[in-house]
Each structure stands twice: as structure tokens, then as C-alpha cells.
VOPAGU-2260 file (C-alpha; in pm, 1 decimal, decimal comma):
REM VOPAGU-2260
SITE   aa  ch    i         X         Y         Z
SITE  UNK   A    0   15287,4   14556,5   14925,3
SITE  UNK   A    1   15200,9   14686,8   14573,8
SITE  UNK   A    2   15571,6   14784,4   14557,3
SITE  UNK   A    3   15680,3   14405,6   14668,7
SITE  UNK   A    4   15485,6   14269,2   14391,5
SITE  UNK   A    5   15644,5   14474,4   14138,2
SITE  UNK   A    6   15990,5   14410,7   14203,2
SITE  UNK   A    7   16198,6   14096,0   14071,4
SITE  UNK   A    8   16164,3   13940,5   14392,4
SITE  UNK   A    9   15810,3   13843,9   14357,9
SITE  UNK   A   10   15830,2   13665,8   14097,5
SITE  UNK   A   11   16155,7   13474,8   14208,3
SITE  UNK   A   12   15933,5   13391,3   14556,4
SITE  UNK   A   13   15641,5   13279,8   14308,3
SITE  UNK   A   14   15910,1   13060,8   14089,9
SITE  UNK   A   15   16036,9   12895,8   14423,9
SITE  UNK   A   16   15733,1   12799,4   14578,3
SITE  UNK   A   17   15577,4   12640,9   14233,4
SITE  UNK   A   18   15916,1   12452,7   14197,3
SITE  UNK   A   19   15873,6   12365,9   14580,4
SITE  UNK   A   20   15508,6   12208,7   14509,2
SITE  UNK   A   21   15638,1   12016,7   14173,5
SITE  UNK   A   22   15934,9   11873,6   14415,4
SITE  UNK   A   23   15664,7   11747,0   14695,5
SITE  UNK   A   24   15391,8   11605,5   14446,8
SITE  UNK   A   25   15725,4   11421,1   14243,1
SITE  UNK   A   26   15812,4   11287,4   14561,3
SITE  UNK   A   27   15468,6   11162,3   14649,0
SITE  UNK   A   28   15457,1   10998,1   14324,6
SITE  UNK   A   29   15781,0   10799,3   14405,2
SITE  UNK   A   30   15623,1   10650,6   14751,4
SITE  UNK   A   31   15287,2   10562,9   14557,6
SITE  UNK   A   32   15498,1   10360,5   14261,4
SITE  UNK   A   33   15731,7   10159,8   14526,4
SITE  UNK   A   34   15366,8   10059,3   14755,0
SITE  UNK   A   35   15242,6    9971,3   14402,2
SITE  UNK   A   36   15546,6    9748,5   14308,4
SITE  UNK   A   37   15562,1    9549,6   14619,5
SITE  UNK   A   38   15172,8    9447,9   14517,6
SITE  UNK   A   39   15174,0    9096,5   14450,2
SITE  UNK   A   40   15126,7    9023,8   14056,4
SITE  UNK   A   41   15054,6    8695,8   13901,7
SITE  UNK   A   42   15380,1    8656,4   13672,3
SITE  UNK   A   43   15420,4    8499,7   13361,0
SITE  UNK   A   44   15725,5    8124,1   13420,6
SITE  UNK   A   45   16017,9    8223,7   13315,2
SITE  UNK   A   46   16146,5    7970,2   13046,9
SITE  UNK   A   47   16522,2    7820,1   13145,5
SITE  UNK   A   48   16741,6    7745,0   12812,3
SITE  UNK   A   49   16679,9    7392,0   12818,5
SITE  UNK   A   50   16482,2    7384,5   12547,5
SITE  UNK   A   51   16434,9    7070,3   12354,5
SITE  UNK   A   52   16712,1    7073,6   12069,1
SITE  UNK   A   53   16550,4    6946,5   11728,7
SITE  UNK   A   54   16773,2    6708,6   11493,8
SITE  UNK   A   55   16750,2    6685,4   11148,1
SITE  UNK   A   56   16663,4    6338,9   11140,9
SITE  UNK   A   57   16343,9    6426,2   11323,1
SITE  UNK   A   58   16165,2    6636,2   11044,0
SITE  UNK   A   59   15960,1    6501,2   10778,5
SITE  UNK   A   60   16030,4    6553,5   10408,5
SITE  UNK   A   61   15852,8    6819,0   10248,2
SITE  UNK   A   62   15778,3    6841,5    9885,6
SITE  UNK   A   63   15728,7    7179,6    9677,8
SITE  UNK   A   64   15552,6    7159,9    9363,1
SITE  UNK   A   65   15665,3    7438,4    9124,3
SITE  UNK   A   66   15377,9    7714,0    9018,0
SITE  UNK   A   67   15174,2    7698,8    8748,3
SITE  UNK   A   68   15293,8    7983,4    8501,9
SITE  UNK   A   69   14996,2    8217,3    8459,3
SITE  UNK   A   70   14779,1    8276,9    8151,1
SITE  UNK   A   71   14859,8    8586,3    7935,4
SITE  UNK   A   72   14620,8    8844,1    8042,9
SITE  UNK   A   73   14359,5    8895,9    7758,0
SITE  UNK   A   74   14126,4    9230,2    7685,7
SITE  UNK   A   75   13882,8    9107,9    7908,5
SITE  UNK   A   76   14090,1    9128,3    8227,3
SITE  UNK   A   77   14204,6    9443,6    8199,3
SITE  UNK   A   78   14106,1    9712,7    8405,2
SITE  UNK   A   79   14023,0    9973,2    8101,5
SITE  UNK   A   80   13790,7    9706,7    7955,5
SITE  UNK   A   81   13570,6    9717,8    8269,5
SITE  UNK   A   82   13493,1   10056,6    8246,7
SITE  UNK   A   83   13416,0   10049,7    7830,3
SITE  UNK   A   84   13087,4   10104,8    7711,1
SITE  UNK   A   85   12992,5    9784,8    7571,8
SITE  UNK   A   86   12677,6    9638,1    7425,9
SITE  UNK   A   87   12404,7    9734,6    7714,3
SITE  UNK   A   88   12182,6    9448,5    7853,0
SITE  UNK   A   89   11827,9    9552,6    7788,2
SITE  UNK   A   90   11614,7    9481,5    8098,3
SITE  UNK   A   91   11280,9    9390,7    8053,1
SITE  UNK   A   92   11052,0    9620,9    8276,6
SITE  UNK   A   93   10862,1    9427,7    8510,2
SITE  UNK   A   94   10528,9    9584,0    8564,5
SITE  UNK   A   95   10414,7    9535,8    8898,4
SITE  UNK   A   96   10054,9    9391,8    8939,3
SITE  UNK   A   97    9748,1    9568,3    9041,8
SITE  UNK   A   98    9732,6    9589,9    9455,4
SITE  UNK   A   99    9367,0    9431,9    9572,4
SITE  UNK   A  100    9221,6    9762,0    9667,7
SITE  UNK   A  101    8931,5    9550,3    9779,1
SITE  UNK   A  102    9169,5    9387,9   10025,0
SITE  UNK   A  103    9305,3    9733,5   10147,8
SITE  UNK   A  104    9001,5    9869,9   10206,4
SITE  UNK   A  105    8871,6    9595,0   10417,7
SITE  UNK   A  106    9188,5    9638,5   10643,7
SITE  UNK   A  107    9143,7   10000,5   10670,0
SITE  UNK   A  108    8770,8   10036,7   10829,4
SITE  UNK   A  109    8643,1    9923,7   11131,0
SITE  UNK   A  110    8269,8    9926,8   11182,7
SITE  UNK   A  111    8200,9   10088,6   11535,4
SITE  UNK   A  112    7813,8   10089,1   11522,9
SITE  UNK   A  113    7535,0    9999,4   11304,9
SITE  UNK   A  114    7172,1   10226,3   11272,9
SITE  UNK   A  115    6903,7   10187,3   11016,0
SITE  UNK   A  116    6984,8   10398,1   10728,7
SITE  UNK   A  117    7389,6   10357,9   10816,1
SITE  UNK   A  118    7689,8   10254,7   10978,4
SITE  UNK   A  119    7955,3   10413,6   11215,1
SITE  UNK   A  120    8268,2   10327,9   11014,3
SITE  UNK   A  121    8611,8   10490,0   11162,1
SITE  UNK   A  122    8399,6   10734,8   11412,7
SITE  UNK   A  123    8242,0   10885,9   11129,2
SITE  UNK   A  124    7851,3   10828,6   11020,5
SITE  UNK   A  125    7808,4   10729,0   10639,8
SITE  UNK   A  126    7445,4   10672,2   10530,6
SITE  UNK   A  127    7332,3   10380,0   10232,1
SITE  UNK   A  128    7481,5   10548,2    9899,7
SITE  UNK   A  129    7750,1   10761,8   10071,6
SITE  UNK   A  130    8087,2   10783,6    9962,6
SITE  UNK   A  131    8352,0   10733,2   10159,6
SITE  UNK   A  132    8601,5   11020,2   10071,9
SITE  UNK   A  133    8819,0   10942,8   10369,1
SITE  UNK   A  134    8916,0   10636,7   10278,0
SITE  UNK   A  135    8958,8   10687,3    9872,8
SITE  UNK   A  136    9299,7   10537,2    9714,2
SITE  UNK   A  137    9472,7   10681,3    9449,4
SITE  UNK   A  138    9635,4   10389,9    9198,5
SITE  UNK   A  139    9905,3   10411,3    8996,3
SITE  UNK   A  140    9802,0   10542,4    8705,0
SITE  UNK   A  141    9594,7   10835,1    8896,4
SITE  UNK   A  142    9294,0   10752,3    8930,1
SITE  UNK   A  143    9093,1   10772,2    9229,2
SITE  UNK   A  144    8915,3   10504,6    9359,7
SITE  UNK   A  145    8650,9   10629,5    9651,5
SITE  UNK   A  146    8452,6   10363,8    9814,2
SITE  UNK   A  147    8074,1   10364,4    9853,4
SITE  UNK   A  148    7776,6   10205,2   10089,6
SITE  UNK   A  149    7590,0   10023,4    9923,3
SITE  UNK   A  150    7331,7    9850,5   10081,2
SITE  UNK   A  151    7244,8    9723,0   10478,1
SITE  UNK   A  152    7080,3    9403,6   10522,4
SITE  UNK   A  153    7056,8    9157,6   10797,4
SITE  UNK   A  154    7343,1    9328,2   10988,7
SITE  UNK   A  155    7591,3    9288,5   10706,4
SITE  UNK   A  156    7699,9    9560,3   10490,8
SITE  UNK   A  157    7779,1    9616,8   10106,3
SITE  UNK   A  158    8060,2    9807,3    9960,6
SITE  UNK   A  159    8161,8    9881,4    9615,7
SITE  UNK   A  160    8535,4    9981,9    9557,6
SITE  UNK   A  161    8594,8   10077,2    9234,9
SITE  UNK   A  162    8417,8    9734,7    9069,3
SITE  UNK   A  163    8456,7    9482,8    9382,0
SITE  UNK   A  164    8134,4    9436,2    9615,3
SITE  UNK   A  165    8289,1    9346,4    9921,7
SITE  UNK   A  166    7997,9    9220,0   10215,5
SITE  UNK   A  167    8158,7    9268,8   10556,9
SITE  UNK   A  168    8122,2    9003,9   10870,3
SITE  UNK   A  169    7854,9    9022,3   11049,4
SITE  UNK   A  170    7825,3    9419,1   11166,3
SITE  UNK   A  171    7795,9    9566,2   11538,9
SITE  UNK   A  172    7491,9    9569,6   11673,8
SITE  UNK   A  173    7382,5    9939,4   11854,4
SITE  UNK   A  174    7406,9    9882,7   12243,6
């Protein structure tokens, strides 16, 4: 067998039957394109060459108005002038205003529970006069502003940010 393999005539056996396949699957190709032509397709009319012949005396005049000759092109439309350095616009800086920290802090604590001496504030406990480190801003110009307690009375608490007193709604009562 090893011997078979080796000689020429393997290979011409090997050449035969892959030129044998190609020959069956061409053939099954054929049969599958003349089942898809006789497949009934929605054609396009044909148009017949009776088509409508136009006279002259049918058409409408049209008139052309000549073009405007165009200006002579000047410095500024060249396209080395928009790339010059030119007089530069100065821009006046716009200095954006102060942010109401008062405002932000407000949004950013919510008062979970009330006790004599303090308030639950973001799960943490802060007691009258405590600062509130985790919710301290930094502004623009660096400087830290840390919120403080100030004072509890009637169920409504007193903060100081930076020079604001801000008095909170009415606070949780303890269940």
C-alpha cells in the first residue's frame, strides 16, 4: 500500500476523483439555477417604441441671462491672508461667579435622626459645634470651606458654611 501511494499513480487517482467531485457539484449547480429561473418573478413592462414624439412647437421659450462677471479677488480672500497673523482680538475673561456653597451643602446632607446634643446626618453622628469634615468644599481659589453644627432647637438645626447660617426643615424625630 505504502508503495501504491508513492508512485505517480496515486496522485493521478487523487487528481481524478477531485476533478470527478468538481464535475458532480457543477452539475448540481446547473439543476438548482434552471428550478430557480422557472420561479415566477414580478417583472418590470417592457416599454414598446411608441413613445410620444415631441415637436418643436410644443416647448416653451426659455431665456438665459448672461453671468455676472466676478469681482477681482482682493487680499482678504485669499487663502494666505487667512492664515496671517493679524491684529489678535483681546477677549475679555469672564470670571465665573461664586457657586452658593450654602445651596450645595443643603443638597448634600440628609438628616437620618435627631438626639439631644446632635443629629445623624449621612449615617454619621455630629454633636452641637462639630465640624463636618466629610462634607467640606474646596473653592476656587483653595480654600476650604468645612461646615459646622451650630445649634439644635425645636427640632430644627443650624449650620454655618463658611459665613451662611442655613436652618434646615423641620428635623427627624428619633423613633
Amino acid at each position: 500500500m505504502r508503495t501504491f501511494l508513492k508512485s505517480g499513480n496515486a496522485k493521478l487517482y487523487l487528481y481524478l476523483c477531485i476533478l470527478a467531485v468538481m464535475a458532480v457539484l457543477w452539475r448540481i449547480g446547473e439543476a438548482i439555477n434552471i428550478q430557480l429561473g422557472t420561479l415566477p418573478v414580478k417583472v418590470a413592462p417592457k416599454a414598446g417604441n411608441n413613445a410620444a414624439v415631441l415637436s418643436e412647437k410644443s416647448f416653451y421659450p426659455v431665456w438665459v441671462k448672461q453671468a455676472v462677471a466676478r469681482a477681482p479677488v482682493t487680499d482678504e480672500g485669499q487663502v494666505d491672508s487667512l492664515f496671517k497673523r493679524g491684529e489678535e482680538k483681546v477677549v475679555d475673561k469672564v470670571i465665573p461667579t461664586e457657586p452658593d456653597y450654602g445651596q450645595m451643602f443643603r443638597q448634600a446632607i440628609q438628616i437620618d435622626g435627631m438626639a439631644d446634643d446632635g443629629l445623624f446626618i449621612n449615617g454619621h453622628f455630629y454633636t452641637v459645634g462639630a465640624k463636618l469634615e466629610e462634607l467640606a468644599v474646596t473653592t476656587a481659589a483653595g480654600k476650604r470651606i468645612v461646615p459646622r453644627l451650630a445649634s439644635l432647637a425645636n427640632g430644627k438645626a443650624t449650620f454655618e458654611v463658611g459665613t451662611q447660617k442655613i436652618t434646615t426643615v423641620q428635623a427627624k424625630e428619633p423613633s
